[in-house]
N, C-alpha and C positions, 0 to 999 in steps of 0.2 A: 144668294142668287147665282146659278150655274150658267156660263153661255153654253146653247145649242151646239152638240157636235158636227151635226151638220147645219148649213145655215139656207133658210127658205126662199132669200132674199140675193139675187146674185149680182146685182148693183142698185144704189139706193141714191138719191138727189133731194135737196133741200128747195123745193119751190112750191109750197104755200104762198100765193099772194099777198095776207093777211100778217105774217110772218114773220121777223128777221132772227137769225140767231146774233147776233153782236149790235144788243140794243145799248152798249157801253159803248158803244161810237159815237153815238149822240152827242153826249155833253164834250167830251174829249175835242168833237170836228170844230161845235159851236164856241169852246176854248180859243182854239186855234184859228178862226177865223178872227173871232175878237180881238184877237195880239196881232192881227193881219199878214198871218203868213200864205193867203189866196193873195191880198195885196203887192205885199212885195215879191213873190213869185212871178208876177205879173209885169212887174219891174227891169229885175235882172237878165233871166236865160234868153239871150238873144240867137233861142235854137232857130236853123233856118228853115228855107221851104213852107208847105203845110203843116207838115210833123209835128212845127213846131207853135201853132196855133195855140191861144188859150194855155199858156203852161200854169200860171196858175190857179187852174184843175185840175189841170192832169199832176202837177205836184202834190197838190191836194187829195186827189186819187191816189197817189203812191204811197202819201204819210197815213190813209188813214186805212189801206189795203195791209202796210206794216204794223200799224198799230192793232187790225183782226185778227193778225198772226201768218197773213200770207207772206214768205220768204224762198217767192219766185215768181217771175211773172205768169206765168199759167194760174198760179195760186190767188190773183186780183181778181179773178171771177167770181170772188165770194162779195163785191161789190154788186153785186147784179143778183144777189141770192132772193127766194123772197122778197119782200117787201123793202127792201134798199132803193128801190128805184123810185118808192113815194119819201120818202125821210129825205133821201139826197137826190139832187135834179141831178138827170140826166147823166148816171155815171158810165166811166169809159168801158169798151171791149177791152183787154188783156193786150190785146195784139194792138189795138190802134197806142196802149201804153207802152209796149214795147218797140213802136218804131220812133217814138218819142226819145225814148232813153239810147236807141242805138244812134243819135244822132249828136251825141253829146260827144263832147272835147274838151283835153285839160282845160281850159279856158272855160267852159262850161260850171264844170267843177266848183271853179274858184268863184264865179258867180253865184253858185248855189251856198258856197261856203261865207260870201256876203251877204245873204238873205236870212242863214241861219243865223248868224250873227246879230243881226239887227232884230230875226223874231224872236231869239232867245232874251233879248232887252225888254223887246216889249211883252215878254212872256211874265219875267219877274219881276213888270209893273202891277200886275195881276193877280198874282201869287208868290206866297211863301218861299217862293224855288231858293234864292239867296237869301237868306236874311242874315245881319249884319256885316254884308260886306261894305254898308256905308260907316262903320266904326268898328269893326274888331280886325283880329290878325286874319291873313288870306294864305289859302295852299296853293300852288297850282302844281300838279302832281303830272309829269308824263311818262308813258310807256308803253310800247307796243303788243298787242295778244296775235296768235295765231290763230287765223278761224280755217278749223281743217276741211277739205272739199275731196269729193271723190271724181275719179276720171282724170285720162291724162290728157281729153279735148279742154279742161278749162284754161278759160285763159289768164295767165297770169300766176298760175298756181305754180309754186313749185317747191323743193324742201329748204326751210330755214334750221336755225340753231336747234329746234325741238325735235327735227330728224321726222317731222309729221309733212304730209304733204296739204297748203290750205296756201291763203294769201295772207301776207300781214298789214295788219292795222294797228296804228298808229294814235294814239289817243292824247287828250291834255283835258284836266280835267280842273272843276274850281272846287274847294272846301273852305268856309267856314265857323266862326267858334259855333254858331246855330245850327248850319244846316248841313245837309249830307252832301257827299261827293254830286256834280253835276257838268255833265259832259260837255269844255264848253269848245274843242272842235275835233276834228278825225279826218283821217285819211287811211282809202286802202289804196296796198302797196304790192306789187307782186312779192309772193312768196320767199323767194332766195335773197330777198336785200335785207342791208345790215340795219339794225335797229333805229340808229342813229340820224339814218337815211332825211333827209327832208326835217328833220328836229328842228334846227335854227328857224326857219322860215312858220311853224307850227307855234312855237315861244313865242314869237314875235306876235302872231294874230292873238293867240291867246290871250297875252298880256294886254295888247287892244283893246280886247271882247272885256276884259276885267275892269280896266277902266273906264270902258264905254256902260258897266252894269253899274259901277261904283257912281257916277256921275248921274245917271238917271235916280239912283235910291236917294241923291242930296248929298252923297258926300265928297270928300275932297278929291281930286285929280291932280294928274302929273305930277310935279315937284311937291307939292304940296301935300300928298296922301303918305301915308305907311309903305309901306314898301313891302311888296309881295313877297315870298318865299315862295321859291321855284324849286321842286325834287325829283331830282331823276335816279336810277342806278347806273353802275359803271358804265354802261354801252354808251350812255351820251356823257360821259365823262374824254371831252377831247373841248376845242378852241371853238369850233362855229357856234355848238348849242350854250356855251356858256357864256361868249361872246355875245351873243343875242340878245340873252337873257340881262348881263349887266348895263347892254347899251338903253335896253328899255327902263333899266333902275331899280331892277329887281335883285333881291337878293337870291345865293344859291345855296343848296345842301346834293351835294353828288357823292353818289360812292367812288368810293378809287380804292383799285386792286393794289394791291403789296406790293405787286411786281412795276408798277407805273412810277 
């Protein structure tokens, strides 16, 4: 099949009533509901004003906007495509989402980063996501990626180590003898800071989240468990993130340059 050199059609829209094209939201939203992440949403962001009404839906509306594959808030309007509006009650405008989100503060953040926390618990009561981290060896692996962005109005962006212009993000992740890597917190960072940046205080939660997963599957905590392996490469080879890491009683593997 050829596409048409010229094209007949010189804008096209998705609004069938009957309709949706992301009928894989479905089960994904009804997941997530179940492990109560509408609930605890609802809990934490103490956003102010009206803005901040009902967050969580409107959190709800963002995770399941990113999980259609929108990654921009103009792009949330595939919430409202077709027949979304019968399947899910009442989903937000794009812009009432986006004054939502401008209304957010580090402090915000970190509430959000205790709500994933707790849904990500109650997630792999559920599912397969950890298995054996109530008995076998545990990884928790971190490092930062650069996610590249174009324009020199974004905020936050600007050039790191990779000589690319985007913002950095900060990851820590859990691994398993069973299961595969699982994201268990993030942070982004502007662009031009050092890798390192925020590590100690990212260890520390992580290793929380580890033992707050370990203790929900039945197995042992604090003193009493294995002892996690922490790996990083050189960049967080320095005193806070390892320091961190040993106060929570985790073991380390860090690269160290020649020159150190």
């Amino acid at each position: 099949m050829q596409l048409s050199h010229t094209r007949p059609v010189a804008a096209a829209r998705f609004d069938d009533p009957n309709l949706m094209s992301t009928a894989g939201l479905v089960p994904v939203m009804a997941l997530a509901q179940a492990s109560g992440l509408l609930t605890l949403a609802d809990q934490q962001p103490s956003v102010p004003t009206d803005k901040g009404a009902n967050p969580g839906r409107k959190i709800g509306s963002l995770v399941g906007g990113m999980v259609a594959g929108a990654d921009s808030i103009t792009d949330l309007a595939i919430l409202r495509h077709g027949a979304m509006g019968t399947i899910f009650d009442r989903p937000y405008a794009p812009s009432t989402l986006g004054s939502f989100l401008r209304q957010f503060t580090f402090g915000h953040v970190r509430q959000l980063d205790a709500v994933a926390s707790r849904f990500l618990s109650n997630l792999a009561e559920k599912t397969p996501l950890v298995t054996g981290i109530d008995t076998g060896r545990i990884l928790v692996d971190i490092d930062d990626t650069i996610i590249e962005v174009h324009g020199h109005g974004k905020q936050g962006s600007g050039y790191g180590y990779s000589g690319v212009r985007g913002l950095n993000a900060l990851l820590a992740t859990v691994t398993t003898e069973t299961a595969a890597p699982v994201i268990l917190t993030q942070r982004l960072r502007r662009g031009a800071c050092g890798s390192a940046r925020g590590a100690a205080r990212m260890v520390a939660d992580a290793l929380t989240t580890v033992d707050r997963l370990r203790t929900h599957a039945g197995g042992p905590s604090g003193n009493g468990a294995p002892k996690v392996l922490v790996r990083g490469d050189s960049a967080f080879y320095g005193h806070p993130t390892i320091g961190a890491t040993l106060r929570a009683g985790a073991d380390v593997s860090v690269t160290v340059r020649l020159t150190s």
